[in-house]
GUKE-919144 format. One line per field, with one value per residue: x, y, z of N, C-alpha, C in turn; residue in one letter; residue number from 0. Coordinates in steps of 0.02 Angstrom, whole numbers, plus 50000, padded with zeros to 5 digits. Layout:
N
n_xx <- c(X ...)
n_yy <- c(Y ...)
n_zz <- c(Z ...)
ca_xx <- c(X ...)
ca_yy <- c(Y ...)
ca_zz <- c(Z ...)
c_xx <- c(X ...)
c_yy <- c(Y ...)
c_zz <- c(Z ...)
residu <- c(A ...)
num <- c(NUM ...)
END
This chain:
105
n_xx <- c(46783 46934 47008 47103 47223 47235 47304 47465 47527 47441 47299 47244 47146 47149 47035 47011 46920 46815 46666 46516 46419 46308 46244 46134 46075 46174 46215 46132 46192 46320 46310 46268 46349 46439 46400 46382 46524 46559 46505 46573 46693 46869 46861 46924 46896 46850 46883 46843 46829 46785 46788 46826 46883 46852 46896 46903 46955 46983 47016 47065 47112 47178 47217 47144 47003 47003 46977 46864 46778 46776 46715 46597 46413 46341 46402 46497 46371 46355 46473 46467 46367 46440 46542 46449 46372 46389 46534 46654 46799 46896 47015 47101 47204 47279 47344 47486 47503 47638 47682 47621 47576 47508 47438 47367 47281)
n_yy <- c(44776 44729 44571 44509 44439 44307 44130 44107 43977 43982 44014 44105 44157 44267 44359 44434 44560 44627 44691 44661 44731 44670 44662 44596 44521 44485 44568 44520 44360 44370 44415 44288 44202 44230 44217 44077 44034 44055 43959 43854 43713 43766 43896 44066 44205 44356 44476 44616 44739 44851 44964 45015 44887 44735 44683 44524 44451 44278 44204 44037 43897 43784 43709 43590 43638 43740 43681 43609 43704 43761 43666 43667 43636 43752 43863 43834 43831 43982 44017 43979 44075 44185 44168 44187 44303 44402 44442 44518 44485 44385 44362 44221 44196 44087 44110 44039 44120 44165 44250 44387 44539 44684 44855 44948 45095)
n_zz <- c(54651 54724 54721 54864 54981 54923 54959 54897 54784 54640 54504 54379 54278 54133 54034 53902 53823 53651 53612 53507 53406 53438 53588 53654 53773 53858 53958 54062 54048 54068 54224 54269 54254 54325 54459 54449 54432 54559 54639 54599 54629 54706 54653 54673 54687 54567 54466 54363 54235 54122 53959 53832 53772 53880 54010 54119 54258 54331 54466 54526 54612 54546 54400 54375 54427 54344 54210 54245 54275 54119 54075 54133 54081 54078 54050 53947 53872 53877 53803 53672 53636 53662 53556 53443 53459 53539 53570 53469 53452 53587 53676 53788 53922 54025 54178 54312 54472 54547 54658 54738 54782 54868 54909 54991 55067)
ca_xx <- c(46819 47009 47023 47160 47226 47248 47365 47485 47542 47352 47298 47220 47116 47136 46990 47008 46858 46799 46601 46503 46362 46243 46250 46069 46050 46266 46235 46126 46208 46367 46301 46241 46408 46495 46359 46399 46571 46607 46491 46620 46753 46914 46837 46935 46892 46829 46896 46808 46807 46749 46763 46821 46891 46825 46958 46912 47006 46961 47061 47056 47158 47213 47215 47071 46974 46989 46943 46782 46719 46763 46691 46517 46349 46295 46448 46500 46319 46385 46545 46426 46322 46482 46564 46407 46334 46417 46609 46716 46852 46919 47074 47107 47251 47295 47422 47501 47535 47707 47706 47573 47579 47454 47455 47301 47280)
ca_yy <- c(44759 44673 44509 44504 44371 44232 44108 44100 43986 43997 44013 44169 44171 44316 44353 44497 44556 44658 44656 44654 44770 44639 44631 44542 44464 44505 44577 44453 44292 44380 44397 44225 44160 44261 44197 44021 44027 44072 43905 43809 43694 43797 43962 44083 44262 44395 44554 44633 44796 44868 45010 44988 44816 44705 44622 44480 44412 44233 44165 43967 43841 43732 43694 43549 43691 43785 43622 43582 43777 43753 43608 43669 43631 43811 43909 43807 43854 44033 44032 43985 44143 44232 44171 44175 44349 44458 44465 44536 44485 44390 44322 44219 44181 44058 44110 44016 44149 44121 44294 44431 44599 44713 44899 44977 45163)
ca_zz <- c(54712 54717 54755 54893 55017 54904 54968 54812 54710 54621 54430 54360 54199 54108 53968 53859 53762 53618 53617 53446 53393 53463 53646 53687 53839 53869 54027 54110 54040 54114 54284 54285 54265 54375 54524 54433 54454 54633 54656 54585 54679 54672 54628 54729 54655 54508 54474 54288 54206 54034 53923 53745 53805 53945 54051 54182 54296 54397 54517 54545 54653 54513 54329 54368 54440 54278 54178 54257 54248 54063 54033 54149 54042 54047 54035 53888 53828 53855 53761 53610 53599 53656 53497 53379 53464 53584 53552 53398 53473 53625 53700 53860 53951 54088 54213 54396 54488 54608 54710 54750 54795 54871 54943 55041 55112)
c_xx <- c(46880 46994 47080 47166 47218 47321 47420 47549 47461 47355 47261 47202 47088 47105 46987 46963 46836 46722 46602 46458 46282 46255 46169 46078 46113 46259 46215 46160 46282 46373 46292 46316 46442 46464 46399 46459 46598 46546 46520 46686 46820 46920 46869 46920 46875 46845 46883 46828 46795 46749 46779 46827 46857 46880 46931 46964 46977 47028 47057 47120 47195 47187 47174 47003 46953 46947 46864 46745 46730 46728 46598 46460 46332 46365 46484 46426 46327 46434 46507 46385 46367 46518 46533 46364 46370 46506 46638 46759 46874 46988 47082 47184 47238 47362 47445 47544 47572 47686 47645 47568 47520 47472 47376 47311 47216)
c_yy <- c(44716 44626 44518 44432 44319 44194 44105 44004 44000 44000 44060 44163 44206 44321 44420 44502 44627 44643 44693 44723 44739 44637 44600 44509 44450 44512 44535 44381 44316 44371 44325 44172 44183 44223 44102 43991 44030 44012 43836 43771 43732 43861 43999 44175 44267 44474 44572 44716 44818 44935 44986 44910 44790 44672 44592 44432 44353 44217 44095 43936 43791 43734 43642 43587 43704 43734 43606 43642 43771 43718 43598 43680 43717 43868 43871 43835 43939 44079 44015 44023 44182 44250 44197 44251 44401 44472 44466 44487 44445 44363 44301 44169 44142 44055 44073 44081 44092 44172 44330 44467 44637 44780 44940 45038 45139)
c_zz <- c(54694 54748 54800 54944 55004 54927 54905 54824 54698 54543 54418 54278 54178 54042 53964 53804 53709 53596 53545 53442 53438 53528 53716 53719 53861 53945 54078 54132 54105 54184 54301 54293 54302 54457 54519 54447 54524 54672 54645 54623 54641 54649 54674 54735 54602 54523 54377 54286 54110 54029 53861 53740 53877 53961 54116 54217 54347 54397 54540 54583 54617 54449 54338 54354 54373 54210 54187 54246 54174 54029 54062 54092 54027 54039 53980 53854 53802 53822 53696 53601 53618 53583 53444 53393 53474 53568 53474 53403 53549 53628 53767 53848 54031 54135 54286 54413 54546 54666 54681 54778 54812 54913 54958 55077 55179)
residu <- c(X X X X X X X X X X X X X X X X X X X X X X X X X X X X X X X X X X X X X X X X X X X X X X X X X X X X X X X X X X X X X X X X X X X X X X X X X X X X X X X X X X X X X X X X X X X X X X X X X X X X X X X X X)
num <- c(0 1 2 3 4 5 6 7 8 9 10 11 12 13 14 15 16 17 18 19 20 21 22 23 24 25 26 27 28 29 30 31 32 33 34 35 36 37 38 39 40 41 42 43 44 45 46 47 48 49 50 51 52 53 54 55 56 57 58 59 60 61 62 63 64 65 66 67 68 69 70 71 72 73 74 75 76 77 78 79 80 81 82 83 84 85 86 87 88 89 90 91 92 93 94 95 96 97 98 99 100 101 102 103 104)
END
């Protein structure tokens, strides 16, 4: 599903992934943070997909926002079996969006 109807300005943190050979207990931990996150102050959206790469997209209210979900006890616990299990490969990006576009049939 798209996220739409964010007021903008806003921040968008884009994570690009390349999973490993190992992906044990990948899909759950995943869900768990995705539930985790949209309990967070500031949380304002998730938009994901996956095939050879995984690309997520959150949406937050501010660069604090993004600070405190980084710095949460268990999603910090999950960026250490991301590193040490599940990903080859990632990369993230933090963007403010200014402007936002959307078109609907």
């Amino acid at each position: 599903m798209l996220v739409s109807n964010i007021d903008t300005p806003y921040y968008a943190v884009i994570f690009s992934t390349v999973l490993s050979e190992n992906i044990d207990g990948y899909e759950k931990t995943s869900e768990r943070m995705i539930t985790l996150a949209k309990q967070q102050e500031g949380f304002l959206g998730i938009e994901s997909a996956r095939n050879s790469i995984g690309i997520t997209v959150s949406y937050w209210s501010s660069l604090e926002a993004i600070s405190k979900w980084k710095n949460n006890l268990e999603h910090t616990e999950a960026r250490v079996l991301g590193r040490e299990k599940w990903y080859a490969k990632y990369q993230l990006r933090i963007c403010k969006v200014e402007r936002a576009y959307s078109f609907e049939k």
